[in-house]
N, C-alpha and C positions, 0 to 999 in steps of 0.2 A: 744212565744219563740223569745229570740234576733237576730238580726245577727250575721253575724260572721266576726273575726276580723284575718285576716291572714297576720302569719311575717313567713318568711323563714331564716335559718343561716345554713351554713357551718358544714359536718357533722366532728367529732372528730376521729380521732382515738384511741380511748379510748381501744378496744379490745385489740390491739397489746402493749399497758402501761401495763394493768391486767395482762398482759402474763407475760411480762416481769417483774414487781413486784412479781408475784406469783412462777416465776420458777428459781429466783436467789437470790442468798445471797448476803447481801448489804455490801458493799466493800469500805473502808475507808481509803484514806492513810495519812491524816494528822499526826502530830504529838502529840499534844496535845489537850486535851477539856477539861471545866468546866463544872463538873457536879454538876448540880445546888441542887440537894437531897442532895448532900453529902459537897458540899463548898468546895470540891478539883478537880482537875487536873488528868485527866487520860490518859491515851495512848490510840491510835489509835484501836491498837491489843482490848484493854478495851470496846473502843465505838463500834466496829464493834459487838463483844459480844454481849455488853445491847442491840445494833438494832436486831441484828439476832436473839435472845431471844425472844425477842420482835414481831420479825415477824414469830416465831415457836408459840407464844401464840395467834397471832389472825387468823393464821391459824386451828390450833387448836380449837379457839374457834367455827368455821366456820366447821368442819368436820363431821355435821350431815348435811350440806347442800349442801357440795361442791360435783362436779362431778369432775370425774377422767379429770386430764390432760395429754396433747401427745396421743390423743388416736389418729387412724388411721386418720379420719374423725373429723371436729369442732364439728359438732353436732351427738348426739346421742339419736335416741329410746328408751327412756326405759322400753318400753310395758306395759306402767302402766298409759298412758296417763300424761307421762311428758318426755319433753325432756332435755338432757344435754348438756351447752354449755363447750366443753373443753376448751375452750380459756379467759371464764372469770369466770367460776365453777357455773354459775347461771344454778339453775332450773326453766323450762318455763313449762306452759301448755300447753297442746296439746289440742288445740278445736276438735270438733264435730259436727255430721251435715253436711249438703246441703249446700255450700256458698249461697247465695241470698242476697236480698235488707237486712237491719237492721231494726229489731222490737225493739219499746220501752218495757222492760220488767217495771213493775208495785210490782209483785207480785211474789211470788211460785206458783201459778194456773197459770198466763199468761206466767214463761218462768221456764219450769218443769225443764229441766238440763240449770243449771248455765253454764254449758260447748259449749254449742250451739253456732256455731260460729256467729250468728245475733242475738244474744242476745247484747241489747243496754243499757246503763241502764246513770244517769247523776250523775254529779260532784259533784254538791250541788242542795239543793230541798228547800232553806227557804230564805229569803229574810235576809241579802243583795246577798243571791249566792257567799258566799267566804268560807265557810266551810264545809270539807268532813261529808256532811250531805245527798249527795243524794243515790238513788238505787246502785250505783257503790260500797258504805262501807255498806248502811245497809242492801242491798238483795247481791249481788252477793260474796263478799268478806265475809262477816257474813255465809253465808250458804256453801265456801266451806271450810270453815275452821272450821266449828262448826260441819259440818256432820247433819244438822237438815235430819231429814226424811221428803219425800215428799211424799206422798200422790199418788199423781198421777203417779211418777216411780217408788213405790211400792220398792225405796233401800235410800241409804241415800248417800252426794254428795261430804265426804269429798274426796280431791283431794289426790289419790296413800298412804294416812292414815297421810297426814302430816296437819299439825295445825298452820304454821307459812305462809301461804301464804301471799302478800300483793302487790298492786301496784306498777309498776315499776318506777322508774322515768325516766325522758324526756332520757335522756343519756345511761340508759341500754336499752330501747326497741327501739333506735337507732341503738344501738350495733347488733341487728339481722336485720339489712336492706342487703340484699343482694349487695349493692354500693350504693355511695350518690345519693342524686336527682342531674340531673333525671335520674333515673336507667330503665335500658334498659329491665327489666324482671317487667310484671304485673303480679302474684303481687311480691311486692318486697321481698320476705322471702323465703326461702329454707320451700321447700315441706315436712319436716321431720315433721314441726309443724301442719300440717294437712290443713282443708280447712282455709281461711285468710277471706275473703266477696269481694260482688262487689266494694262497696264503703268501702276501708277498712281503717278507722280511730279509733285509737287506741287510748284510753285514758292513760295520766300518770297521776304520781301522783303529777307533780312538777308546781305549780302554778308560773303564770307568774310574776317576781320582780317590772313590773311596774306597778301594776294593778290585783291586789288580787281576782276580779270577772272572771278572765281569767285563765285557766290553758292550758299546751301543749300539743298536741296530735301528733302522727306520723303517717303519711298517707305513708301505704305499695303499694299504686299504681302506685308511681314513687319516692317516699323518700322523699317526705315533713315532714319539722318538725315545726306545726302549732302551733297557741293558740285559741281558743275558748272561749265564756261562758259558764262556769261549769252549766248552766240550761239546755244547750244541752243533747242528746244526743247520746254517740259513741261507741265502740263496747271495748273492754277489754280482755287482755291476764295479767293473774296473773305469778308471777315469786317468788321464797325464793331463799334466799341465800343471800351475805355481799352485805351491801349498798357500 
């Protein structure tokens, strides 16, 4: 296995954007625009229109996945072993299990519920190590999305019956750090999501731009947002809903 190559950056506010995009109509006071479909000039009152249409259809498109927003509380239980973020409409997983140290899972025999929270799995598994080829897409993400039956838990592992799970990238599984680094709460997330691990490095899905054998991971133990090599590896919380 290689070492490991660590960059820190400044966490975003991206939460409190989502919010804001998602709970307001967009507001236009110009006068005029080119609308380049049609080769004419339209009013303000027009553009505000085609935006807010526009932002009613990809909400819509999004409303098998979105969770309720303004609820009392940001996150929310949904006893189904998923939880809901009101603030950016993402559905998280909710692990399972004993936190402890992180097992490399291999297989369906070595890590029976994909939900386990040390369950480890890596980024890519073939040589050059730049593409989503490892346990991370072919065992964990394939099995709780496909519902295969295991064997040994005797039920099958699709997640609360939904079929569109995938990786989050670097910036949404940011978005649930309880404060940037370094944050004063080990581990860094709200207890809603269940147990987190000792050493809790979470894999995304957003490969680093300067350096394709590298992807980012977010370490919930004080808010690092790290890169690795995808031969590593790190532990994993699936998430659906709008990129």
């Amino acid at each position: 296995m290689t070492n490991k190559l660590s960059i820190r950056f400044k966490q975003f506010a991206i939460g409190a954007l989502v919010a804001a995009l998602g709970a307001s109509a967009v507001v236009i006071a110009a006068v005029v625009f080119s609308d380049f479909t049609s080769g004419t000039t339209i009013s303000a009152a027009e553009m505000n229109a085609k935006l807010n249409a526009l932002k009613d259809a990809v909400n819509a498109s999004a409303a098998s996945v979105a969770c309720p927003a303004n609820t009392p509380t940001r996150f929310t239980d949904n006893g189904n072993g998923t939880v809901c973020d009101s603030q950016t409409g993402l559905m998280w997983e909710k692990k399972t299990g004993t936190a402890g140290l992180a097992f490399a899972c291999t297989d369906v025999s070595s890590c029976p519920d994909p939900h386990n929270v040390n369950n480890a799995y890596t980024w890519s598994a073939a040589t050059p190590f730049t593409e989503p080829t490892g346990t991370l897409f072919t065992d964990f993400l394939k099995r709780i999305n496909l519902g295969e039956s295991v064997a040994i838990a005797l039920n099958t592992v699709t997640q609360a019956g939904y079929t569109d799970w995938r990786i989050p990238n670097v910036f949404e599984l940011q978005s649930i750090l309880l404060a940037p680094s370094p944050c004063d709460t080990t581990p860094c997330i709200d207890t809603v999501f269940g147990p987190t691990g000792v050493n809790s490095f979470y894999w995304s899905s957003s490969s680093f731009a300067s350096g394709s054998i590298l992807a980012w991971y977010v370490s919930f133990i004080i808010g690092d947002v790290v890169i690795d090599n995808k031969d590593n590896v790190r532990r994993v919380r699936a998430v659906r809903g709008g990129r």
